[in-house]
DSSP file (Angstrom, degrees, kcal/mol; ACC not computed):
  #  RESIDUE AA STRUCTURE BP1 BP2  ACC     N-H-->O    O-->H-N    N-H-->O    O-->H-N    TCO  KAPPA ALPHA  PHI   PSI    X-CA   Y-CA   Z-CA
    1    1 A X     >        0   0    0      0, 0.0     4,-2.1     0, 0.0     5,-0.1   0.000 360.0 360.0 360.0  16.2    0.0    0.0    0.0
    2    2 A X  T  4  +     0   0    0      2,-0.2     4,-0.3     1,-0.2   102,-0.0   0.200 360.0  59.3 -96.3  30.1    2.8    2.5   -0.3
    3    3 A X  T >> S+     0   0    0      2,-0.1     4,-0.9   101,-0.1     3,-0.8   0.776 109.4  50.7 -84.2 -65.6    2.0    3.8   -4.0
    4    4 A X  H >> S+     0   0    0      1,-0.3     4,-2.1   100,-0.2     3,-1.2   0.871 111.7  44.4 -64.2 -38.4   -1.5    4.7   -2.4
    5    5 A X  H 3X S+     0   0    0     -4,-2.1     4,-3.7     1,-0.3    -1,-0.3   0.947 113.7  51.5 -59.9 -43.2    0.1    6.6    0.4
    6    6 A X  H <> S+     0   0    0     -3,-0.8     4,-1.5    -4,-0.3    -1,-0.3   0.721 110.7  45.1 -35.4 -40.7    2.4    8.2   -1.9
    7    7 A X  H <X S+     0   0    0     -3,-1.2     4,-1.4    -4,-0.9     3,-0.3   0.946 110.8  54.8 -95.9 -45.7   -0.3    9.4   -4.2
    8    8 A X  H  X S+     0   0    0     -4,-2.1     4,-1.9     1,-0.2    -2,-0.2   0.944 115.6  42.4 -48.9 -47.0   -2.4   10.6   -0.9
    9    9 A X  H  X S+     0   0    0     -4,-3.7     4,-3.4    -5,-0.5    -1,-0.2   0.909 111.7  53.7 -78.3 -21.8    1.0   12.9    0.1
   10   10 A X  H  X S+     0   0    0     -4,-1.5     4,-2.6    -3,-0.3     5,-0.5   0.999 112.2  42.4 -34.7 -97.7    1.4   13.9   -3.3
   11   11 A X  H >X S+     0   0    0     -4,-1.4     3,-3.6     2,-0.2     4,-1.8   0.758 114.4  53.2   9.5-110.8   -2.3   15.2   -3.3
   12   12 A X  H >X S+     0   0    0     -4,-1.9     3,-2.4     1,-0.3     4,-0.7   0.735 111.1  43.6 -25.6 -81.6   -1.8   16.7    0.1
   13   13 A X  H 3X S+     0   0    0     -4,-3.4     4,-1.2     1,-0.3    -1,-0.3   0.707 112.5  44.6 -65.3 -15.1    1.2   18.7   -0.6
   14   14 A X  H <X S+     0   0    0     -3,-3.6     4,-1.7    -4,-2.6    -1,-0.3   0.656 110.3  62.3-101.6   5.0    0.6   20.1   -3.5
   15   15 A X  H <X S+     0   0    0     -3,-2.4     4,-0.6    -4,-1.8     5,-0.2   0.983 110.3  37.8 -38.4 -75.5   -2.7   20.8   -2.1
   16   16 A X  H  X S+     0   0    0     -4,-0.7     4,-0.7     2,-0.2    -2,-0.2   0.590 108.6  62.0 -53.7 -25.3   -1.4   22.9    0.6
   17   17 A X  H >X S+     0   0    0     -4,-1.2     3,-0.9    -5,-0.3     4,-0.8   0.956 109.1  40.9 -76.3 -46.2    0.9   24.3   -1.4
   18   18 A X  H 3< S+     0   0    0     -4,-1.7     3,-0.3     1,-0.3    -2,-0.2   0.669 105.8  66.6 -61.0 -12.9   -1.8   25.6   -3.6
   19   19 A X  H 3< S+     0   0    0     -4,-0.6    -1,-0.3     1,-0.2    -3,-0.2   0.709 102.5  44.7 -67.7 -37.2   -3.7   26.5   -0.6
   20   20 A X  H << S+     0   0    0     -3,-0.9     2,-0.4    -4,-0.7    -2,-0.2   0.381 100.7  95.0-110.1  16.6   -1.0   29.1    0.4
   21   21 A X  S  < S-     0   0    0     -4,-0.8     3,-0.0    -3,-0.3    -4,-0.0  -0.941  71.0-125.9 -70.5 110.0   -1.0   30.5   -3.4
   22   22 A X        -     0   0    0     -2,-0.4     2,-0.4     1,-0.1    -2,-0.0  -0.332  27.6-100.6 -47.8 163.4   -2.9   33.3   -4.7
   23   23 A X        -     0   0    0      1,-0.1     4,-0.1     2,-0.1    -1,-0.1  -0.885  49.1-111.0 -28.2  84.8   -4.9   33.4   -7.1
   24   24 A X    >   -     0   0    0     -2,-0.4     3,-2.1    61,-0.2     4,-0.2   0.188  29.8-145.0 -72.9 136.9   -2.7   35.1  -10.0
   25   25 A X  G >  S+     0   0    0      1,-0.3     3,-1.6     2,-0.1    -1,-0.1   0.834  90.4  64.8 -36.6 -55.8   -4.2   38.3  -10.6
   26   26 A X  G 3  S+     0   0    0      1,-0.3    -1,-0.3     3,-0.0    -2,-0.1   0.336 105.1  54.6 -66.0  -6.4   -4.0   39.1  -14.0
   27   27 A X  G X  S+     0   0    0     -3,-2.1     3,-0.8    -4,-0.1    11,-0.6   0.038  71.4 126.6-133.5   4.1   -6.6   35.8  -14.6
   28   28 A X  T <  S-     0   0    0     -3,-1.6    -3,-0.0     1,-0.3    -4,-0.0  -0.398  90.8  -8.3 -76.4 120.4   -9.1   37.2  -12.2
   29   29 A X  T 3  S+     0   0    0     -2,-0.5    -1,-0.3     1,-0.2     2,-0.3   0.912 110.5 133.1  52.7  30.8  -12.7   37.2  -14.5
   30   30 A X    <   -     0   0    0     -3,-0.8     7,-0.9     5,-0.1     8,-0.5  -0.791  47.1-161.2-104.7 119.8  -10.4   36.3  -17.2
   31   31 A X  E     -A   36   0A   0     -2,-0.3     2,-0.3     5,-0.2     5,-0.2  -0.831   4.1-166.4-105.6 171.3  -11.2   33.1  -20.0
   32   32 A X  E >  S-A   35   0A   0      3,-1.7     3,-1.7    -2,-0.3    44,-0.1  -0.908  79.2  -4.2-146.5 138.3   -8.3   32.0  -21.7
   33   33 A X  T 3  S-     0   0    0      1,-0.3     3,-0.1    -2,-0.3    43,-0.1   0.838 134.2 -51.9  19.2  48.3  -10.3   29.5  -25.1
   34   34 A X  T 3  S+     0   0    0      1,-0.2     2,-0.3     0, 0.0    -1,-0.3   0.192 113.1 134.8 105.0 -35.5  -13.5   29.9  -23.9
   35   35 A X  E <   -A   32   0A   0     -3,-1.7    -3,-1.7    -4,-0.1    -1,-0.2  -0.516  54.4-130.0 -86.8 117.2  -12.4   28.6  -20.1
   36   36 A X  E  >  -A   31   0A   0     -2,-0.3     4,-0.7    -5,-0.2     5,-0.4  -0.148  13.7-156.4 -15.6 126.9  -13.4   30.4  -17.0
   37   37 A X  H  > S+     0   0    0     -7,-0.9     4,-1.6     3,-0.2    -1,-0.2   0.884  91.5  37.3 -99.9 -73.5  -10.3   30.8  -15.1
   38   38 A X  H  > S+     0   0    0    -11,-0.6     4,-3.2    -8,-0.5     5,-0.2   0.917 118.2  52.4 -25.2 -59.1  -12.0   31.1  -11.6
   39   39 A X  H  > S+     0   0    0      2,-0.2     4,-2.3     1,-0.2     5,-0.4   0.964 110.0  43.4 -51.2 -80.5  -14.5   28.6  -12.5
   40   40 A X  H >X S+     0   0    0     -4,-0.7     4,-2.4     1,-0.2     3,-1.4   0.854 113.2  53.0 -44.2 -66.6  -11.9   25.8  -13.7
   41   41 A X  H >X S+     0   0    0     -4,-1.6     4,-1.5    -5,-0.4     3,-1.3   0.792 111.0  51.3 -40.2 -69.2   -9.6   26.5  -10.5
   42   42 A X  H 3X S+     0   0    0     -4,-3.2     4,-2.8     1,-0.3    -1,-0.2   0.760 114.4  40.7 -22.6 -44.0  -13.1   25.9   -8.1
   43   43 A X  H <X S+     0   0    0     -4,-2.3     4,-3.5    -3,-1.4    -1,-0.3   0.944 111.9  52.2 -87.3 -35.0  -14.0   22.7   -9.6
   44   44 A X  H XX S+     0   0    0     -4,-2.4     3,-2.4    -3,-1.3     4,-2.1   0.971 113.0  43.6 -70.4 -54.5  -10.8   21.7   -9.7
   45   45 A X  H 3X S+     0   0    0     -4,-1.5     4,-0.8     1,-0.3    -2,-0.2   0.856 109.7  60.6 -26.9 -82.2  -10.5   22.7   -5.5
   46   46 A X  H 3X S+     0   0    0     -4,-2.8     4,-1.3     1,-0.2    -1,-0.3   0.712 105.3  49.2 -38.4 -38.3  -13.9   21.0   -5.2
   47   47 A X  H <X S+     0   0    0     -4,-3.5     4,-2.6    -3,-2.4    -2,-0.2   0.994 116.4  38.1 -40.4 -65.7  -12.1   17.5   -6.6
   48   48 A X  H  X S+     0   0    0     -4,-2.1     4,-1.2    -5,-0.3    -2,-0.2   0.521 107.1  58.0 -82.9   9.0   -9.5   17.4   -4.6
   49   49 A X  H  X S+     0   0    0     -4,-0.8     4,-4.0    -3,-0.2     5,-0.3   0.908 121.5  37.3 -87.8 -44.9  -11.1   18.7   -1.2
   50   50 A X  H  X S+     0   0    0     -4,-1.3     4,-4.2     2,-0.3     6,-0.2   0.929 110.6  54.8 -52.5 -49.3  -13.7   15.3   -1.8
   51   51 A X  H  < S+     0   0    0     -4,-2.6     5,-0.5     1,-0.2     4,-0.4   0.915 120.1  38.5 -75.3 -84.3  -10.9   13.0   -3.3
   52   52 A X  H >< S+     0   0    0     -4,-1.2     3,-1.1     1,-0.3    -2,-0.3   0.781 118.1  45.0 -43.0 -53.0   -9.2   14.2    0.5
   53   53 A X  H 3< S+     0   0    0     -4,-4.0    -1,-0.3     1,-0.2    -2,-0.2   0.963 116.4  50.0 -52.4 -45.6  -12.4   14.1    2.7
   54   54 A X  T 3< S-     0   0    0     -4,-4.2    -1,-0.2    -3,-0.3    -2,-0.2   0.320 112.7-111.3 -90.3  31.0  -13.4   10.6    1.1
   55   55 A X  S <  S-     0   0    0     -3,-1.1    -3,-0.2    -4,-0.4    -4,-0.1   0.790  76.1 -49.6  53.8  35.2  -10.3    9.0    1.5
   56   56 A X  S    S+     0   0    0     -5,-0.5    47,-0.2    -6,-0.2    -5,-0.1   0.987 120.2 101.3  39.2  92.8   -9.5    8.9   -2.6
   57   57 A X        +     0   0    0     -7,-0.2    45,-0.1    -6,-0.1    -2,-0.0  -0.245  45.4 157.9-152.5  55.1  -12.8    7.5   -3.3
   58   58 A X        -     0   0    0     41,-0.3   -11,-0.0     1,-0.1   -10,-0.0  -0.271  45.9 -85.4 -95.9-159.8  -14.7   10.4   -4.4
   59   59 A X     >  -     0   0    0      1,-0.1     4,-1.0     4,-0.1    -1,-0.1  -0.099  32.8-103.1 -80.6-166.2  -17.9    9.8   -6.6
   60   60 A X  H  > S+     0   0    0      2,-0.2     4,-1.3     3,-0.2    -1,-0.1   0.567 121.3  56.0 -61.1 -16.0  -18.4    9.2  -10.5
   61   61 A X  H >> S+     0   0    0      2,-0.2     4,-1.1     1,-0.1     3,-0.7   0.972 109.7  45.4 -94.3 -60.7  -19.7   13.1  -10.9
   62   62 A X  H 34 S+     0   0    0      1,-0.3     5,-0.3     2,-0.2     4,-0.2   0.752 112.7  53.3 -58.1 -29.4  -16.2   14.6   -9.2
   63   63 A X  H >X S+     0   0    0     -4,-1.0     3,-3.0     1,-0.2     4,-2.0   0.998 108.8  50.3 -68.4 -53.4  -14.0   12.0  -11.5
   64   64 A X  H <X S+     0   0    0     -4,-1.3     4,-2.0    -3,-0.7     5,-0.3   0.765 107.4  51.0 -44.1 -36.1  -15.8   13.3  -14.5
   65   65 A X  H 3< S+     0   0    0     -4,-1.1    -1,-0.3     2,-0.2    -2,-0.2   0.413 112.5  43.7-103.0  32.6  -15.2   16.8  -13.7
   66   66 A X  H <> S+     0   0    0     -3,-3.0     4,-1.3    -4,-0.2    -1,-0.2   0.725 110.0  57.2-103.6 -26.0  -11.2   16.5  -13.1
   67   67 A X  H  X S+     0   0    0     -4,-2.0     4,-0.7    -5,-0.3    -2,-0.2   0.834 110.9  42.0 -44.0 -46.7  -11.0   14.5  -16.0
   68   68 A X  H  X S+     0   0    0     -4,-2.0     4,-1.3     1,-0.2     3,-0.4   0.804 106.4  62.0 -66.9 -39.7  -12.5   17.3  -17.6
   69   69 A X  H  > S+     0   0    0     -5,-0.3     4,-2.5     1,-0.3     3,-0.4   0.946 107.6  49.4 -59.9 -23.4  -10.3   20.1  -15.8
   70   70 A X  H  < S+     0   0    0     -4,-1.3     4,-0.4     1,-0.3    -1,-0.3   0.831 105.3  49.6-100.9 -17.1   -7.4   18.6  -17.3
   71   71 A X  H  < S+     0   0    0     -4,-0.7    -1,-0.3    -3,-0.4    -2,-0.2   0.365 116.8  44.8 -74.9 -13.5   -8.5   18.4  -20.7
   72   72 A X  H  X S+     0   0    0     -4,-1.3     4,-0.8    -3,-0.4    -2,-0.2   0.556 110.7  53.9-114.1 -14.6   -9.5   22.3  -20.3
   73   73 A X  H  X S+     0   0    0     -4,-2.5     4,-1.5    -5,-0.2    -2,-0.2   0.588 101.2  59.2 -79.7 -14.6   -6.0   23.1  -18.5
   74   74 A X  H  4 S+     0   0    0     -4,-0.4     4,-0.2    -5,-0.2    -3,-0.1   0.476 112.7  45.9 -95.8  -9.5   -4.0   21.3  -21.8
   75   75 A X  H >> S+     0   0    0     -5,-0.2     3,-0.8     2,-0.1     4,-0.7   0.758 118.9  35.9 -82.8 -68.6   -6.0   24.2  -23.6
   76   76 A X  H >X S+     0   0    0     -4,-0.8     3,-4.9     1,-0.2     4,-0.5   0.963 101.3  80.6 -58.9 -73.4   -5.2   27.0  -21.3
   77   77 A X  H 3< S+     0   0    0     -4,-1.5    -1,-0.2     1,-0.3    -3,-0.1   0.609  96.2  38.4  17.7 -63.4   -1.7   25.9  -20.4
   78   78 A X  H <4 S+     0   0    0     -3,-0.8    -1,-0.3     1,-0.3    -2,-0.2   0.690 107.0  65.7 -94.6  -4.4    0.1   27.2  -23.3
   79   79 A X  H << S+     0   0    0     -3,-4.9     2,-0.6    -4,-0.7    -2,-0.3   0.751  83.9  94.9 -90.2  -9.4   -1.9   30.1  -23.5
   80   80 A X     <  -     0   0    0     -4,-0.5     6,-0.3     1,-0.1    -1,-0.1  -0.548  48.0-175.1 -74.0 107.7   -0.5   31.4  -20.1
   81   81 A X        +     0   0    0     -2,-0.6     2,-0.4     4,-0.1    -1,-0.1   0.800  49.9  72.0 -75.5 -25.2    2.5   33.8  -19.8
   82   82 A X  S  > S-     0   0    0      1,-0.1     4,-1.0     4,-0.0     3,-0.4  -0.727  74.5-123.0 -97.1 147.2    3.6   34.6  -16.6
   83   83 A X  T  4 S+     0   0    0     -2,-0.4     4,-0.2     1,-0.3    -1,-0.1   0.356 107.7  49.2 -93.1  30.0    5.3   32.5  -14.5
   84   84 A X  T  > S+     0   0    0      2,-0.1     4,-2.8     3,-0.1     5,-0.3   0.652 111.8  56.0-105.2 -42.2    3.1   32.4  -11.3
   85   85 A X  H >> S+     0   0    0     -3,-0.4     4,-1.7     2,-0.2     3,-1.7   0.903 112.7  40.2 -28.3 -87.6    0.2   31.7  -13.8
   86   86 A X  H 3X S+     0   0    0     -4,-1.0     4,-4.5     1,-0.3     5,-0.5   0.841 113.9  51.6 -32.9 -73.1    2.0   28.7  -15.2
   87   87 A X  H 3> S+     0   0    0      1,-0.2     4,-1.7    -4,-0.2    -1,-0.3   0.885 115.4  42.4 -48.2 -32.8    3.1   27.6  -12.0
   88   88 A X  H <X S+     0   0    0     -4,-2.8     4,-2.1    -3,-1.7     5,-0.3   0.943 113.9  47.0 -68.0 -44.9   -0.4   27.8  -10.5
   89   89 A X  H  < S+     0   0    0     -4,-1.7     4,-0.4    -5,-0.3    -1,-0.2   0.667 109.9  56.6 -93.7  -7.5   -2.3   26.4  -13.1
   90   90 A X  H >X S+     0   0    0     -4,-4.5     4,-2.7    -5,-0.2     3,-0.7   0.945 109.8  47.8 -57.1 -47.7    0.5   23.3  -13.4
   91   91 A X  H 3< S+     0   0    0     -4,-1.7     4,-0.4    -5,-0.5    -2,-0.2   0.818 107.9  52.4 -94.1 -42.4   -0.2   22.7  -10.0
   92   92 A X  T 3X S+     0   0    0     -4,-2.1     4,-2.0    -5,-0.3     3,-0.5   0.889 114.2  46.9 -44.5 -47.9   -4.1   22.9  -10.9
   93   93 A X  H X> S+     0   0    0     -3,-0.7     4,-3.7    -4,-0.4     3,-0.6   0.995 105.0  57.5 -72.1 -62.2   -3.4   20.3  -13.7
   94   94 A X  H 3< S+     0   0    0     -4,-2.7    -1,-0.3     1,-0.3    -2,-0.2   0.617 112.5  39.7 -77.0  -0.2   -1.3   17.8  -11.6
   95   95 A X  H 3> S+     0   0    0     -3,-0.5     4,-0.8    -4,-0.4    -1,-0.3   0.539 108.8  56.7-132.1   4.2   -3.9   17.3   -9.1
   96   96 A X  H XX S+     0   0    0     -4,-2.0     4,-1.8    -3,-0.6     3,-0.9   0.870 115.2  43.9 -58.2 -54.2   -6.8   17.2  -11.3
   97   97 A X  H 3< S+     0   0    0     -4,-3.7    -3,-0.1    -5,-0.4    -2,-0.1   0.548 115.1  43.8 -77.8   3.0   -4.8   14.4  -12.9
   98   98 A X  H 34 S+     0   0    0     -5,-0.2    -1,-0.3     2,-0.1    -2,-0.1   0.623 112.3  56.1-114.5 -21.6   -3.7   12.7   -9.6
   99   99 A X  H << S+     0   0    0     -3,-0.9   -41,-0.3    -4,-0.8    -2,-0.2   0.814 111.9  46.0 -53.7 -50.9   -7.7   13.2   -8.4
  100  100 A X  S  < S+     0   0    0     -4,-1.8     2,-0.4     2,-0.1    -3,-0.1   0.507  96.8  85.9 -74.9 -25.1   -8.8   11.2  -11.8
  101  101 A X  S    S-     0   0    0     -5,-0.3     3,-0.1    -4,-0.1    -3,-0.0  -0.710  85.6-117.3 -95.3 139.7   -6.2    8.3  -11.4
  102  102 A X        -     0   0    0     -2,-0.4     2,-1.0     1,-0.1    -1,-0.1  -0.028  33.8-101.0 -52.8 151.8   -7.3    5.7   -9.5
  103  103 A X              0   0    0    -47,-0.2    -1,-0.1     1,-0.1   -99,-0.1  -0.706 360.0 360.0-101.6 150.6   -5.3    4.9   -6.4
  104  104 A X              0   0    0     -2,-1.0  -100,-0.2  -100,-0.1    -1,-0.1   0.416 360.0 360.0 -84.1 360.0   -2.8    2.1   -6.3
């Protein structure tokens, strides 16, 4: 079982780390293709606070929509220029995509 704990601390830090990130300004009411900037970061926040409350179990609706964050962050991604953006919205990306993968 030390994959799944590994993917739980994974989670968890970069959780926290994103917890004690702003929001980057410049993206504030901002789309970048169509995408809500606010919006996508919430839902994505809303994955991974269930994936963490339910002990990486969350339901079918939450899987769908990280699966989706991450398919709408490989849009947005390259359209960001500054490098707190970037860094925030990797960090968005890598725990959508660690939310969606099953745990080991």
């Amino acid at each position: 079982m030390p994959e799944a704990n590994d993917h739980r601390t994974t989670l968890t830090d970069l959780w926290r780390a994103h917890m004690a990130a702003p929001f980057p300004p410049g993206l504030r009411g901002a789309e970048r293709s169509g995408i809500d900037m606010v919006l996508l970061d919430a839902s994505i926040a809303g994955c991974v606070s269930s994936w963490l409350d339910h002990a990486g179990s969350p339901d079918t609706r939450r899987l769908e929509i990280a699966e989706r964050c991450v398919l709408e962050l490989d849009q947005v991604l390259p359209l960001l220029t500054g490098t707190e953006e970037i860094e925030y919205f990797r960090r968005l990306r890598r725990m959508a995509a660690l939310v969606s993968l099953p745990e080991s």
